[in-house]
C-alpha positions in Angstrom: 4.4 -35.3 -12.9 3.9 -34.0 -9.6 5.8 -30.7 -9.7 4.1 -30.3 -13.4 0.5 -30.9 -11.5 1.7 -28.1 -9.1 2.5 -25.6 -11.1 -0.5 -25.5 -13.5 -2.7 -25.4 -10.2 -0.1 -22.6 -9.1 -0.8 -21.0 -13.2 -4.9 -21.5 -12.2 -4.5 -19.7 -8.5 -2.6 -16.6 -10.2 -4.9 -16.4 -12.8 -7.7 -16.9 -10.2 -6.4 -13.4 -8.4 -6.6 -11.4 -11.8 -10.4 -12.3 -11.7 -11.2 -11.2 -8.3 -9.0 -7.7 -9.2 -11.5 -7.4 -11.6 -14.8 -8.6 -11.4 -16.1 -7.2 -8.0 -15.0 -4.0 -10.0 -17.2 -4.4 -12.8 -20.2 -5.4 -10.7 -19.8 -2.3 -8.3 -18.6 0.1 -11.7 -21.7 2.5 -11.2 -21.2 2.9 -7.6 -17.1 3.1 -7.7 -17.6 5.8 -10.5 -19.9 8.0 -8.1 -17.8 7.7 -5.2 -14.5 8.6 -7.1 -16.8 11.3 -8.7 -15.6 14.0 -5.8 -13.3 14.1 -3.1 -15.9 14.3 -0.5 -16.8 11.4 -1.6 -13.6 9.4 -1.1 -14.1 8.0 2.3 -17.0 6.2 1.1 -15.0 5.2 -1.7 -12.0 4.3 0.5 -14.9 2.2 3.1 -15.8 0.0 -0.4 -12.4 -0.7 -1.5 -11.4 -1.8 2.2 -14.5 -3.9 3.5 -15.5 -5.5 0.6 -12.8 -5.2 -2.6 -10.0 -6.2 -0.3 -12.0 -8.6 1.7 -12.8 -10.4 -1.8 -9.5 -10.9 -3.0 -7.4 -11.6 0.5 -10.3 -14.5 1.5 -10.5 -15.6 -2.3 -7.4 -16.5 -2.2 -7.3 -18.1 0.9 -5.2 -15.7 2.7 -5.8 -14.8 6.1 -5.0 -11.1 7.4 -3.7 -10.8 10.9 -3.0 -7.4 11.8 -0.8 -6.0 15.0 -1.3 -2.8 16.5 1.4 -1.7 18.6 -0.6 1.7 19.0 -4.0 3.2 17.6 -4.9 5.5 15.0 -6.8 8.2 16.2 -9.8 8.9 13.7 -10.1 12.1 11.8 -6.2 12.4 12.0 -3.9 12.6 9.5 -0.8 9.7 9.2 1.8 8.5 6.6 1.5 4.5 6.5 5.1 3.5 5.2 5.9 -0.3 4.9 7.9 -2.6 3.0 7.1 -3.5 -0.2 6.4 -7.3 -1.5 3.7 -8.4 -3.6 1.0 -7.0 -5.2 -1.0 -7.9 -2.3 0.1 -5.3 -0.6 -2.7 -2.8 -1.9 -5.1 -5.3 -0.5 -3.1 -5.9 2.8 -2.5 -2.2 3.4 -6.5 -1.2 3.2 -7.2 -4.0 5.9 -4.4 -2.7 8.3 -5.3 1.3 8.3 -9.1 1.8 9.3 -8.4 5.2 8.5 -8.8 6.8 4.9 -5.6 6.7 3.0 -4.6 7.7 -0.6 -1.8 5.7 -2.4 1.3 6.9 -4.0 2.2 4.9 -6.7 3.7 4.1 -9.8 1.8 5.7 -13.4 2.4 2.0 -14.6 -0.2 0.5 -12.5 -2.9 2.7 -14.7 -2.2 0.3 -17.4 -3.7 -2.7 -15.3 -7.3 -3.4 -17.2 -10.2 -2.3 -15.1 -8.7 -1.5 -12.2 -6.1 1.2 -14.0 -9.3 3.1 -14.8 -9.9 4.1 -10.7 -6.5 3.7 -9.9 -6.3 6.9 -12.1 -9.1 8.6 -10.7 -8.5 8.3 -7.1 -4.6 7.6 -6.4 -1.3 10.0 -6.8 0.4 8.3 -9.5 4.1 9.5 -9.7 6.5 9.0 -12.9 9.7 8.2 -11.2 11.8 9.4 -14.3 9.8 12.7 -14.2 11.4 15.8 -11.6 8.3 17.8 -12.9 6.1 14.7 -11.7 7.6 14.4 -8.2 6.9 18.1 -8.0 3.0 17.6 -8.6 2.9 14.8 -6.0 3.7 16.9 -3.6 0.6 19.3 -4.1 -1.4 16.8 -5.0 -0.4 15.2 -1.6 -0.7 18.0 0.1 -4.5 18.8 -1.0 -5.1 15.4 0.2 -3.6 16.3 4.1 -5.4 19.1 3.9 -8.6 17.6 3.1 -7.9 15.1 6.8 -6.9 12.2 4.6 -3.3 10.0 5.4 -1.0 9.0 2.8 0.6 5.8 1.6 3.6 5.9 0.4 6.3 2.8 0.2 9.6 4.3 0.7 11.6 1.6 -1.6 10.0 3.1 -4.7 9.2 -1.0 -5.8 9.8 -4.3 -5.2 12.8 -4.9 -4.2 15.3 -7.9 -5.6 14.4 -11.6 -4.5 17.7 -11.3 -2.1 17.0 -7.7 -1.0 15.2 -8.2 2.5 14.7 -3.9 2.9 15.9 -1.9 0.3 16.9 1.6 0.5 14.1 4.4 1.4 13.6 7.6 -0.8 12.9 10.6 0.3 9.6 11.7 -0.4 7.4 10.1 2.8 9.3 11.7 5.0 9.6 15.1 3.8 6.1 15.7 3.5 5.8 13.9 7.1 7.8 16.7 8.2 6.2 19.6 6.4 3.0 18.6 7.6 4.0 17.3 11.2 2.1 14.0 11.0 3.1 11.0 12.5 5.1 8.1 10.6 3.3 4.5 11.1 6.1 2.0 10.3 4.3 -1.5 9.0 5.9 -4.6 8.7 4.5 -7.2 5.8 6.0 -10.6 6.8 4.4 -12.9 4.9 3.4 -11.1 1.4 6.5 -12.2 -0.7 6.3 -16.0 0.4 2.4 -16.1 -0.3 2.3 -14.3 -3.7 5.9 -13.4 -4.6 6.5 -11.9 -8.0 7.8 -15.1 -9.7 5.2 -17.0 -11.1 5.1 -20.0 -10.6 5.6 -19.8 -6.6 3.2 -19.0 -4.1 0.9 -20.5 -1.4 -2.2 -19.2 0.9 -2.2 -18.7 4.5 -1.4 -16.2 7.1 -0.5 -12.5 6.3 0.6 -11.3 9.5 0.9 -7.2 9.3 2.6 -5.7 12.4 1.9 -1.9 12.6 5.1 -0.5 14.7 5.1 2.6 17.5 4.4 5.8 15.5 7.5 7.9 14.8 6.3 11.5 15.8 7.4 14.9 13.6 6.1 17.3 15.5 8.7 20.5 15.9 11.2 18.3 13.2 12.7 20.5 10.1 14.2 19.2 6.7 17.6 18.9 8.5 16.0 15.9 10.2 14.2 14.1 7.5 17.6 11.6 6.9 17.4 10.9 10.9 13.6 10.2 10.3 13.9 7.9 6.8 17.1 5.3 9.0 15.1 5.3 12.1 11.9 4.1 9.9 14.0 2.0 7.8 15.6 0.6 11.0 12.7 -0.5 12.7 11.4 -2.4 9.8 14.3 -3.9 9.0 14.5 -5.2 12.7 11.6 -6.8 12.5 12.0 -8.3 9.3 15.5 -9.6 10.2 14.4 -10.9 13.1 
């Protein structure tokens, strides 16, 4: 009876997340559609989605962000944020750990998410994994965004890995355009995201969501020829951390 108790209030929580996804979106539609009107506008954008979308949903669900900086981002510069990838918390948890404007790259699938698809269209690089001629137009799209001062997000697994899988493999993409456009890698570490809202349905629990951003990995004077170098020594330092 107990575990039966537990898991409807488990069902109730989950659903609960769904409704602060989407309701702070309806209320703030007319300003959300101005700000993802223009690029110039995105900051402003990015500021709403990171002090008060994000806030809403972590502290809604009664999870607690503690964030780790090893070293600081500089403001006005450019970075790609690369870290494991958990939960769908991790949106949420990545806004609160880069005070810098970032744009995500991430799965077209997301765009079919009610209410929040509609923005995620307008104001992310969505990428069709199963698409060469979609890869291609990621880069350029990701490379107006650089040039515009803006970091990029990008987790290297390309999705959640398996239950059993602590790190799985990286792809290329972060890195090369790290390397074309010389800007430092910031490796971040998600400990706690899978264990508070893991995949599987039923499980779950609130608490701590400790985020460790690791020493930057620097690109400047690095070709092509050291992009695999650059993707172990990323992956290596995550794993690390994760591992122990």
């Amino acid at each position: 009876m107990i575990i039966l108790l537990r898991k409807f209030l488990v069902i109730l929580w989950r659903i609960w997340f769904y409704v602060l996804v989407a309701v702070p979106i309806v209320i703030m539609f007319p300003v959300l559609l101005v700000l993802s009107s223009s690029d110039k506008l995105y900051p402003q954008f990015f500021w709403v989605a990171r002090n008060i979308w994000a806030n809403i949903i972590l502290y809604g669900m009664g999870f607690i962000p503690r964030i780790d900086r090893l070293q600081k981002m500089e403001k006005g510069k450019s970075y790609m944020l690369t870290a494991n990838h958990t939960s769908m918390t991790d949106i949420m948890l990545m806004l609160k750990a880069s005070p810098n404007p970032f744009v995500f790259v991430g799965k077209k699938e997301l765009v079919k998410i009610p209410v929040f698809g509609f923005f995620y269209k307008r104001v992310c690089i969505m990428v069709d994994r199963n698409s060469a001629g979609s890869r291609s137009a990621v880069y350029k799209r990701a490379q107006k965004r650089l040039h515009q001062g803006l970091s990029i997000c990008i987790f290297p697994e390309g999705g959640v890995p398996d239950e059993d899988v602590l790190l799985d493999n990286f792809k290329d993409g972060a890195f090369r355009l790290a390397i074309q456009h010389q800007i430092p890698i910031v490796p971040i570490v998600f400990y706690d995201n899978k264990k508070r809202f893991p995949y599987e349905f039923f499980k779950g629990s609130m608490g701590s969501m400790r985020v460790k951003k690791l020493g930057f990995i620097e690109t400047d004077g690095l070709t092509a020829a050291d992009k695999n170098a650059v993707k172990k020594k990323c992956w290596d330092v995550i794993h690390q951390e994760l591992a122990g």
